[in-house]
C-alpha positions in Angstrom: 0.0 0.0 0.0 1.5 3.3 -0.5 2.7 5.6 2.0 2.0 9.4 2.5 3.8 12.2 4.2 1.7 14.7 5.9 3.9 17.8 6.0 2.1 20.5 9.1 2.5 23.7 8.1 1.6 26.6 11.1 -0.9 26.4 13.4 -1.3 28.1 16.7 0.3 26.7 20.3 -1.9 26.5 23.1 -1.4 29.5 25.7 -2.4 27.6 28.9 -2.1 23.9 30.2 -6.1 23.6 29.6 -5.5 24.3 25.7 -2.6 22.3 25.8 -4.2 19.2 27.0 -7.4 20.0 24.7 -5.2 19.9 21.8 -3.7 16.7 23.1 -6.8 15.0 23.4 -7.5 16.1 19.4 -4.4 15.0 18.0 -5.0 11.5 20.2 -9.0 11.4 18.7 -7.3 11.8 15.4 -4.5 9.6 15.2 -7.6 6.5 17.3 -9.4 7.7 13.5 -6.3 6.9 11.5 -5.8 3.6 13.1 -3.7 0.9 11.7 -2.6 3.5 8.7 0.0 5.5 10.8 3.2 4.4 10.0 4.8 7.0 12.1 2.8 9.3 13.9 5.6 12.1 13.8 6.8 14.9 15.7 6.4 18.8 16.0 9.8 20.6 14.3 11.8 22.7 15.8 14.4 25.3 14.3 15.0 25.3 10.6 17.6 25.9 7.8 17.5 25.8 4.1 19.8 24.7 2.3 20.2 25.9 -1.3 21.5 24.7 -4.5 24.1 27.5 -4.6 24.9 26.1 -1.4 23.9 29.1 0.8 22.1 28.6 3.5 19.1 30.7 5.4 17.4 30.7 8.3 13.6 29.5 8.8 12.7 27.2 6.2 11.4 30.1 3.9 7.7 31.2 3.3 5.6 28.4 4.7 8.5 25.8 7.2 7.2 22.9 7.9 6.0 22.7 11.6 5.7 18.7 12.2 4.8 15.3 10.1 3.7 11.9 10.2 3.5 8.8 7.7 0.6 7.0 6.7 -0.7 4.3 5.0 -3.8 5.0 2.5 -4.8 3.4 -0.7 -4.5 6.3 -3.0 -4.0 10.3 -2.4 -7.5 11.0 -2.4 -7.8 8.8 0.5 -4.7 9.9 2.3 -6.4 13.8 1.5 -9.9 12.6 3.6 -7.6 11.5 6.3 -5.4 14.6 6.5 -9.1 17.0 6.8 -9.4 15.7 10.2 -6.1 16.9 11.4 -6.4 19.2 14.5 -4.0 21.8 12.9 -6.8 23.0 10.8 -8.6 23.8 13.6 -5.4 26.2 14.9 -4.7 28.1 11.4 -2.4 25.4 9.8 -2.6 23.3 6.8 -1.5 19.9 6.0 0.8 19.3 3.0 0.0 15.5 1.4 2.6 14.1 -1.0 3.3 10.4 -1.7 6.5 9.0 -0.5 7.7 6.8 -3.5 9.5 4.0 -2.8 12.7 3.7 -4.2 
């Protein structure tokens, strides 16, 4: 089956321990949805550099950095797309990046 990378782009942090564990609680919901088809749940990202072909390098990870992933399983992109519209970092102002990760 192939595999998808959901790239997290933004989205807002929670200001107090209450938001923090609501948001939690969402992320947990949605990954209980996904099931089976995670292949790696990810993690949030920290700093960022990119590197460029001239090989310079700048800070930030230009004009959208990516702000967390995971890996799924899904039968086609379509599918992996109706599983990425429940991610809670809609809800906080982000988006969610779907690309198939091609096996080499």
């Amino acid at each position: 089956m192939p595999k998808y990378v959901f790239a997290y782009h933004g989205g807002s942090m929670p200001e107090s321990e209450a938001e923090q564990a609501e948001v939690m609680a969402a992320w947990s919901s949605w990954y209980g949805e996904l099931g089976e088809s995670i292949v790696d749940g990810g993690n949030p990202t920290g700093a960022c550099k990119t590197v460029n072909g001239d090989g310079s390098v700048s800070d930030g990870g230009g004009s959208n950095p990516i702000s967390g992933y995971g890996l799924i399983n899904a039968a086609s992109l379509d599918e992996a797309v109706q599983a990425a519209k429940g991610c809670p970092i809609l809800d906080g102002g982000g988006s969610v990046e779907v690309a198939e990760a091609i096996d080499m």
